[in-house]
C-alpha positions in Angstrom: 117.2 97.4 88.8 115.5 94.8 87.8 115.3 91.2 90.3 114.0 88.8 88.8 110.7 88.2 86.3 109.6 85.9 83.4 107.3 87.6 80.5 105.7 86.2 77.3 104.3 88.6 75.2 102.3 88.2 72.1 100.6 90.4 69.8 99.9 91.4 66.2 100.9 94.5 64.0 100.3 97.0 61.7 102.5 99.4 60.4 102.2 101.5 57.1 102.4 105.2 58.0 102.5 105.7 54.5 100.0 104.4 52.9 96.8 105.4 51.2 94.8 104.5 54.3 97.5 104.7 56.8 97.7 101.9 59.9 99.9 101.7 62.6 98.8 99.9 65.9 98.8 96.1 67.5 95.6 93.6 68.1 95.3 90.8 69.7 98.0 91.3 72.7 98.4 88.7 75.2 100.8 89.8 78.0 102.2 87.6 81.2 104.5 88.5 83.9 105.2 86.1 86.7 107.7 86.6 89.6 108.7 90.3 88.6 111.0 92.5 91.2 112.2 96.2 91.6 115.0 96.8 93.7 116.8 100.2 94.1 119.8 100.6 92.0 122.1 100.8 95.2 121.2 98.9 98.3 119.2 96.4 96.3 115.8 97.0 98.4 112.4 95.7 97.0 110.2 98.4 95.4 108.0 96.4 93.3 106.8 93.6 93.2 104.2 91.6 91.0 103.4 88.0 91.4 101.6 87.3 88.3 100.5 89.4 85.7 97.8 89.1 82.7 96.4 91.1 79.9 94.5 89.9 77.3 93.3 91.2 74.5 94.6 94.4 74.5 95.0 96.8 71.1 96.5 100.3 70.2 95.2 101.9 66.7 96.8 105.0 66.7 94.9 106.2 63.5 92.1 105.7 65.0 93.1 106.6 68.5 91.8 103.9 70.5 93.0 101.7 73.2 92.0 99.0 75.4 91.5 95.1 76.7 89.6 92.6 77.1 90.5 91.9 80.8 93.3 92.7 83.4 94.1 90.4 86.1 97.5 91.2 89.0 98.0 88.8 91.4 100.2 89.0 94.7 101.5 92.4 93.8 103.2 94.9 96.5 103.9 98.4 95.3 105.6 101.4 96.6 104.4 104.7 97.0 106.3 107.5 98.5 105.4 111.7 98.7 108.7 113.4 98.9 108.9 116.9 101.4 107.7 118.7 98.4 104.3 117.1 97.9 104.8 115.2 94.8 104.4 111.8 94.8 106.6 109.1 92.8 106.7 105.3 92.0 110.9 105.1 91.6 113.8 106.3 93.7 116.4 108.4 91.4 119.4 106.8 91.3 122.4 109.1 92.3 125.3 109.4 90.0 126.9 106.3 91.2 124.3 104.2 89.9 123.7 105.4 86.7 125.0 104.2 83.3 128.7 104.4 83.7 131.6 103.8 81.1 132.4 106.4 77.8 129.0 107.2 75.5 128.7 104.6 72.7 126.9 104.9 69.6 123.5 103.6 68.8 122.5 103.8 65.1 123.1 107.6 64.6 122.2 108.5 68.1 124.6 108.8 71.1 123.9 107.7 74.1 124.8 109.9 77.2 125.4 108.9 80.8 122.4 107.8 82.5 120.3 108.7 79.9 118.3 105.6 78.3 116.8 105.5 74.4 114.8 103.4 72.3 115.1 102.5 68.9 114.6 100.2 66.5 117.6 99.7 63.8 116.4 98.1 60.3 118.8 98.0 57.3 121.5 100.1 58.5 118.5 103.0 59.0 116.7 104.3 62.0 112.7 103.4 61.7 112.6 106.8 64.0 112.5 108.8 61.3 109.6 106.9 59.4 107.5 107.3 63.1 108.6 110.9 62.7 106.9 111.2 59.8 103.7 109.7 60.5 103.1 111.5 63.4 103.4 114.3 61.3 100.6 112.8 59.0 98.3 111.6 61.8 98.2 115.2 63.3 96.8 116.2 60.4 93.9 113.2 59.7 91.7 114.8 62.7 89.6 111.8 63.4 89.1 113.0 66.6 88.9 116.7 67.3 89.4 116.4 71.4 92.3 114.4 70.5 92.4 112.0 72.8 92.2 108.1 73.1 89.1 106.0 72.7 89.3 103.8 76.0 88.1 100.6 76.7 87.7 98.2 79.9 85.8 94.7 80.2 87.2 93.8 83.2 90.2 94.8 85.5 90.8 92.3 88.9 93.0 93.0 91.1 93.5 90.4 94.3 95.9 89.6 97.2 98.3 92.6 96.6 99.3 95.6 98.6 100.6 99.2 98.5 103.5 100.6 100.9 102.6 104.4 101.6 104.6 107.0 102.9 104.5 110.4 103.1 107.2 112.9 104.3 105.3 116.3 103.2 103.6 116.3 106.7 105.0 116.4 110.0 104.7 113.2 111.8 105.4 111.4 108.7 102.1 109.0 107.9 103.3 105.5 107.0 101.6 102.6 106.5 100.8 99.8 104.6 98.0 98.6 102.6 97.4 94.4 102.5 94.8 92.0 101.3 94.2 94.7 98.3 91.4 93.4 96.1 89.7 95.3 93.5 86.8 94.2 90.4 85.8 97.3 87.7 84.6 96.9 84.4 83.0 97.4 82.0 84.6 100.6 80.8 84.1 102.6 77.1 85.0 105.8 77.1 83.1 106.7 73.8 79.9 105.9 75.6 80.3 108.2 77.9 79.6 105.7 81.0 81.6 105.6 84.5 83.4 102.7 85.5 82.0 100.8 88.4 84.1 99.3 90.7 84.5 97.8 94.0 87.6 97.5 96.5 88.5 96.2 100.3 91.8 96.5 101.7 93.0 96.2 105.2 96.1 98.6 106.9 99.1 97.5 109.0 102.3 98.9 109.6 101.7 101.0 112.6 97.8 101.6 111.2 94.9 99.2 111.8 91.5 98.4 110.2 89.9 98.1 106.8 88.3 99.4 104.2 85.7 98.9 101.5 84.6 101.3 98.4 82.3 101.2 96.0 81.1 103.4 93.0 82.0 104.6 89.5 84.0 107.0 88.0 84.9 108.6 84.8 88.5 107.6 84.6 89.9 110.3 81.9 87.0 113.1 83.4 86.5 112.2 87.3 84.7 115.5 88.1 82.0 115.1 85.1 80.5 112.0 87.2 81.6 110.1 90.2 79.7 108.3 92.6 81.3 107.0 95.5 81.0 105.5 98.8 83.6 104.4 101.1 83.1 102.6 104.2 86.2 102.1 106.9 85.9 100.5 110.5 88.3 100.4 113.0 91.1 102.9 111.8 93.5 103.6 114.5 93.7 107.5 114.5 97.5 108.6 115.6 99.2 107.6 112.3 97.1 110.0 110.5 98.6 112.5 112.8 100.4 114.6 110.0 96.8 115.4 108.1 95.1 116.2 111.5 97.4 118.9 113.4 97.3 121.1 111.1 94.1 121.8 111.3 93.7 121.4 114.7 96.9 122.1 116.1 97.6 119.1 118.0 98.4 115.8 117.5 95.6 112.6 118.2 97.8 110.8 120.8 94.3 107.7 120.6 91.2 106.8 119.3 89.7 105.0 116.3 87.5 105.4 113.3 84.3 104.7 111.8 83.5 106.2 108.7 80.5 106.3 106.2 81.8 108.6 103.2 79.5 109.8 100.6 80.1 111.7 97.7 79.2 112.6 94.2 80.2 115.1 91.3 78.5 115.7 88.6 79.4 118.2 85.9 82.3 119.5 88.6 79.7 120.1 91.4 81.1 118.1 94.5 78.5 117.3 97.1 79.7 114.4 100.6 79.3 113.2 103.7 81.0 112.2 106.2 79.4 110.1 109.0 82.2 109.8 111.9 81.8 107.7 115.1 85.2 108.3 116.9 85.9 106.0 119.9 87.8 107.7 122.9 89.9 110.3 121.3 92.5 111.9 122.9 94.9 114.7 121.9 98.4 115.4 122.6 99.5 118.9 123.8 99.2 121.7 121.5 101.8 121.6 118.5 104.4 124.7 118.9 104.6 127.1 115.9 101.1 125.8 115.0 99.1 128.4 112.6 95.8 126.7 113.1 93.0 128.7 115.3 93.4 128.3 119.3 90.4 126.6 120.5 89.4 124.6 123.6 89.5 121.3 122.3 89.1 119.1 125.3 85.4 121.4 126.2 84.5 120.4 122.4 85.5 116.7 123.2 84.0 116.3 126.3 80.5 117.8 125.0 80.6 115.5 122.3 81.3 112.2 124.2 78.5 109.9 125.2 78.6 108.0 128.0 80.8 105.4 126.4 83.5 108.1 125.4 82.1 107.8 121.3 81.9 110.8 119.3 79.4 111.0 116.5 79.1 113.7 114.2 78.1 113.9 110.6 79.8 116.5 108.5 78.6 117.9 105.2 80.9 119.1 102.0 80.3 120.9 99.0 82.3 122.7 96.5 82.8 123.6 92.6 86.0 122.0 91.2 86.9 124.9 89.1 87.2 127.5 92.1 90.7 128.3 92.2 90.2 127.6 96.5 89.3 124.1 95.9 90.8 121.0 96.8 89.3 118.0 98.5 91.6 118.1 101.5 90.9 121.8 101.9 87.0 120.9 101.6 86.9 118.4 104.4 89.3 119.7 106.6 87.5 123.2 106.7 84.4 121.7 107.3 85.7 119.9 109.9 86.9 122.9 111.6 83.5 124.7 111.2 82.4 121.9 113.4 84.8 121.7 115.9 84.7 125.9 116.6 81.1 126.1 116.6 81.4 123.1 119.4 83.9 124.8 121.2 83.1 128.5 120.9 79.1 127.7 121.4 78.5 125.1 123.3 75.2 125.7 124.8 74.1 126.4 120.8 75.1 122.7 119.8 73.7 121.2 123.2 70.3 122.7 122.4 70.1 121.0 118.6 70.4 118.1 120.5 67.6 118.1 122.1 64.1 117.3 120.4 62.4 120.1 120.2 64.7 122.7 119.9 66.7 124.7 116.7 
């Protein structure tokens, strides 16, 4: 349900499916949104929201399947972002029966419309211009100007300042919420044709129950991510405990305390996934061990207390590397099996890791 908003839109067209040289697209777009709200169809809480919007210069040629803009700018925006029990994320609540479309199906053109169902169309001279788009799509299948068949992208500049995201995740068990404020992001340029990552750079800080902040950096191929990425993500100050979901299972126990400081590393190229993680962990501490828990028994507080320094900081550096097209891989599984490595050679050899410590000594 939509709240509130004001938009001006303006673009150009072209449309001649038909013809000799067939176009189809718009140019020149200008887009504005100011003051834009989602609420859920029954309660009326906020799910979106977007201060200001604007896009300029933005273009669709669908015969020549390309897309882009000249620049993308959100202000003040606040987004919500929920992972249901399954594991799938989503952006919008379903409405439940009451909420959808109600009243008996009336007709649209030569289309019906059924409960809660929603169509587009646009109705010209008593005829549906559907059927001419159902044409053309037949005709532009066939041109084969691109044999991938995909979209020419391109980015000049995308900025992104003073807006948030609400996270919350209810596949893992404690839930993890939080909140993301003070989100600020710059990337561009961006062609895809060219074959060339988009830079970028980001900062954000977390509230709601989590504390500290963040800053990234890199590039990335946005429509191939594995063919190149280069990133490096730096985050100080992260209260541990609402991360607790992620972390029992592969410990089997909950951190009660501590806090984070992470240098994060990593690259792929060509699929080939090579990181870093550089953790200094300040005065962790660990709840008792989770009941039911399928992950390896190990004496965690030994592994702890080796690692400590005399100011109760942990510091540990842990390596990653794995092929994207193993059908084993997944960056969670990556990092969280190295970090188990790490914590059972601790615990099962401790003697072995005090040794490497010392100059000298394998």
């Amino acid at each position: 349900q939509i709240g509130s908003g004001v938009m001006d839109l303006n673009f150009n067209y072209q449309f001649r499916p038909l013809a000799e040289q067939p176009e189809m697209g718009v140019e020149d777009g200008v887009l504005n949104i100011k003051g834009f709200t989602l609420l859920e169809p029954s309660g009326g809480n906020l799910i979106h929201r977007v201060g200001a919007l604007r896009l300029d210069g933005f273009f669709f040629d669908v015969v020549n399947r390309s897309t882009g803009m000249d620049s993308l700018t959100i202000d003040d925006a606040s987004l919500l972002m929920t992972r249901g029990k399954s594991g799938g994320f989503r952006w919008f609540k379903k409405p439940d029966a009451r909420s959808s479309a109600s009243g008996p199906s009336r007709n649209i053109g030569k289309s019906t419309r059924r409960r809660g169902e929603i169509q587009l169309g646009v109705i010209a001279d008593d005829k549906d211009v559907g059927l001419a788009f159902t044409e053309a799509s037949k005709q532009f299948r066939t041109l084969g100007v691109r044999d991938d068949g995909r979209f020419s992208m391109a980015l000049q500049q995308c900025v992104i300042t003073n807006s948030g995201l609400r996270f919350r995740d209810q596949s893992v068990e404690p839930r993890v919420d939080f909140d993301i404020k003070g989100l600020n992001v710059n990337a561009g340029p961006y062609v895809s044709s060219k074959g060339r990552p988009l830079p970028f750079d980001l900062a954000m800080k977390l509230s709601s129950g989590a504390t500290g902040g963040i800053k990234a950096n890199g590039s990335v191929m946005p429509m191939e991510p594995l063919k190149s990425t280069r990133l490096e993500i730096f985050a100080q100050g992260l209260a541990i405990s609402p991360f607790a979901g992620y972390i029992a299972p592969v410990i089997g126990r909950s951190p009660t305390r501590g806090m984070l400081t992470a240098t994060l590393n990593y690259q792929s190229k060509e699929g080939q996934i090579e990181g870093s993680n550089a953790l200094s962990i300040d005065r962790l501490k660990l709840g008792a061990r989770i009941k039911g828990a399928d992950a390896p028994r190990l004496p965690l507080n030994l592994a702890i207390a080796l690692l400590e320094d005399r100011k109760g900081i942990i510091t540990i550096d842990i390596p990653v590397k794995g092929a994207a097209d193993d059908p084993k891989f997944s960056y969670a599984g990556m990092v969280t099996y190295a970090i188990r490595n790490v914590i059972q050679k601790i615990a099962s050899s401790p003697l072995d890791v005090l040794s490497g410590l010392i100059p000298g000594h394998d």
